[in-house]
N, C-alpha and C positions, 0 to 999 in steps of 0.2 A: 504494500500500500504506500503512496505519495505520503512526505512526511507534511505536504502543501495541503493548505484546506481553503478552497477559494470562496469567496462568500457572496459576490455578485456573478449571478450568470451570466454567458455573453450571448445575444443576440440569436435566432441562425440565420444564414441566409442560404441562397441557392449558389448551383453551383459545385464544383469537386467538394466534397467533406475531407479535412486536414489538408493544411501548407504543407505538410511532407512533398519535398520536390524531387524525387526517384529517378531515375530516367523516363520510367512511362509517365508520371506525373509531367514531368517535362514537358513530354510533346505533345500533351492534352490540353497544357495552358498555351505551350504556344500554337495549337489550332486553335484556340479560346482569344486569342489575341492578347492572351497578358505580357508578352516578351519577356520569357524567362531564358536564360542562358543558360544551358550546363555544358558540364565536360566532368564525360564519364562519371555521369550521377550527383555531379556537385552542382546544387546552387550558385551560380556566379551572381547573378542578378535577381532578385527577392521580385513575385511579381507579386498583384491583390491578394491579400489572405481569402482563402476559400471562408473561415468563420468571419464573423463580423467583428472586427479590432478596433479599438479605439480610437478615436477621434479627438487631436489636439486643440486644446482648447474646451474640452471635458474633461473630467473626474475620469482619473485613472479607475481601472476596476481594482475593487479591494480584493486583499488577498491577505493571509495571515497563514506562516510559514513557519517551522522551527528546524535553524539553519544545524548547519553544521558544526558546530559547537556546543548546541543545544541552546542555543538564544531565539526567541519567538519573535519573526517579527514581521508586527502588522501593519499594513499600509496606514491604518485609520492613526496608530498611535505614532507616524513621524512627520505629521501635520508640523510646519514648523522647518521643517529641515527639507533642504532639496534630494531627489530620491532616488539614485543610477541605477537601473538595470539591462543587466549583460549578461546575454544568454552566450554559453561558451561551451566548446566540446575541448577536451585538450587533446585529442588525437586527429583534430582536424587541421590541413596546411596552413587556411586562413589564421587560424586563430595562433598555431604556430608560429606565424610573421610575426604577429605583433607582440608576442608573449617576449620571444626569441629574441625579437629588438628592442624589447622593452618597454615598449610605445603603449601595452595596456596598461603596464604597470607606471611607468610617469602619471598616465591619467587618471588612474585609481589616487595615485600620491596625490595631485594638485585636488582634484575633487574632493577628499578626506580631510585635507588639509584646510579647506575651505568650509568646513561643517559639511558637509553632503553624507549622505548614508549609500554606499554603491552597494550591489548585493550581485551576485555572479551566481546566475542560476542555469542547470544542469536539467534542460530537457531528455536526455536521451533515455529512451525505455529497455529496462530488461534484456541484455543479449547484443545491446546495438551498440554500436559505436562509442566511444564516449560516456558512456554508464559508468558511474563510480559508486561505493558506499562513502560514508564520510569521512573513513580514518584516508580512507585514498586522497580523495577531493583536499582533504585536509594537508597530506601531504605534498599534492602538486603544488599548493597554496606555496608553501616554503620552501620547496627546493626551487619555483621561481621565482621566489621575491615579489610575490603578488600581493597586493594591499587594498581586497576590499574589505566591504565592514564586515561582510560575513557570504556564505557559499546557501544558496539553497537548492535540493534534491527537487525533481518535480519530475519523478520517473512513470507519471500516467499523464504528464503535459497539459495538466488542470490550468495552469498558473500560465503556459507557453502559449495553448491553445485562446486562452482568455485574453489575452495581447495580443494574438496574432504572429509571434514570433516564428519568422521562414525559416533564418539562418545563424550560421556563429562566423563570429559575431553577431549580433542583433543589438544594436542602442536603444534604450529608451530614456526620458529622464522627463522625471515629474516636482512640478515647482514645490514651493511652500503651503499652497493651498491644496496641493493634492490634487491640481490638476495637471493634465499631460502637456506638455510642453515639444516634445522633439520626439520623434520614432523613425530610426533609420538603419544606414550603414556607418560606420566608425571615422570613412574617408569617401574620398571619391573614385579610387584606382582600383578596381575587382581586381588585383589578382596576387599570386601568393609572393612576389617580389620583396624583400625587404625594402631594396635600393628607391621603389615607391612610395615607401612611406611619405618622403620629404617632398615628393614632386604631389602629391594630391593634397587636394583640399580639403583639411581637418573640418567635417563637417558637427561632427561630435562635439570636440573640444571646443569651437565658435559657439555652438548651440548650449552648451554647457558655460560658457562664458558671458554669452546673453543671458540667460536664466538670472546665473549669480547677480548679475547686475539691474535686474528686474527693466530689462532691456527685450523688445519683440525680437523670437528668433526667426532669421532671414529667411533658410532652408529648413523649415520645422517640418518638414518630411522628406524622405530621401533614400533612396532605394538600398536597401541591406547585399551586401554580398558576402558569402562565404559557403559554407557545405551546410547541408541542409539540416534542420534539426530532426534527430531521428525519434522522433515519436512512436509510440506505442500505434502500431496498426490494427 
């Protein structure tokens, strides 16, 4: 069982059921016209969530989680504090890059740094890709020098599937009032390059920067890349 217990339901709409983007998932959206890109079963490009996702500018959907540590934490009690979530596989290339270069982990620094609460949540189900228990999660945590406020499991995709969450990476980030403010990709360069980090446009960290400053974000949507999250089928 999810150690996640979501508390608003999200929406359904029509449409493929679950953003799982597979290969056949692939080519279903792109006859569908969403302009998804893979290679070889990766998500390159995040297209519409098949469920109904959020909309910024609303009330993020609540959700009350107890992470990996054993800290409970619920969207309604961090009212007050800006809110990161980063949905991440550690066995995926994408997430790799930026782990590898550090580039998640500076951002988790500066966002913590600034009061923010980040939370790095583990969609993958049972058997798939990227599935940890916590003392695992716990340890990837430190052997890469990662610094969010805490890891949450969400191994039946309650909490993934409720945001809409395609890929890993996935950004979100929810203001002080609890509501959504930015859902995207981390940058602008899909692909697993380190040497692009620097050449694309930090779409994350500007949207994270506007927030803090109680400034409108520019690109407060922005298409996710990276491998897909492997939810429970």
């Amino acid at each position: 069982m999810s150690q996640a217990r979501f508390l608003a339901r999200p929406k359904a709409c029509s449409g493929p059921q679950g953003p799982e983007m597979d290969r056949r998932g692939a080519l279903l959206a792109a006859a569908a016209g969403l302009g998804a890109l893979t290679l070889g079963g990766t998500a390159l490009l995040g297209s519409t969530p098949a469920l109904a996702a959020p909309q910024v500018g609303q009330p993020a959907p609540a959700f009350s989680a107890t992470d990996t540590s054993g800290v409970v934490r619920d969207l309604s009690a961090l009212k007050g504090k800006i809110v990161v979530l980063e949905w991440t596989n550690a066995d995926c290339p994408f997430v790799r890059k930026h782990y590898g270069a550090t580039n998640m982990q500076t951002l988790q620094k500066e966002a913590t740094a600034a009061g923010a609460v980040w939370l790095s949540v583990i969609s993958s189900a049972p058997g798939e890709q990227g599935n940890v228990d916590a003392a695992t999660a716990n340890q990837l945590t430190a052997s890469r020098g990662a610094a969010p406020t805490g890891v949450i499991l969400d191994p039946d995709g309650t909490i993934g599937r409720a945001y809409g969450a395609q890929t890993t990476p996935h950004m979100y980030i929810i203001d002080q009032q609890g509501v959504l403010r930015y859902m995207g990709g981390i940058d602008s360069i899909a692909t697993t390059q380190v040497a692009d980090i620097g050449k694309a446009q930090p779409y994350f960290r500007d949207a994270f920067l506007a927030v803090s400053r109680g400034q409108p974000v520019k690109n407060a949507v922005t298409r996710p890349y990276g491998c897909s999250v492997k939810y429970a089928t």
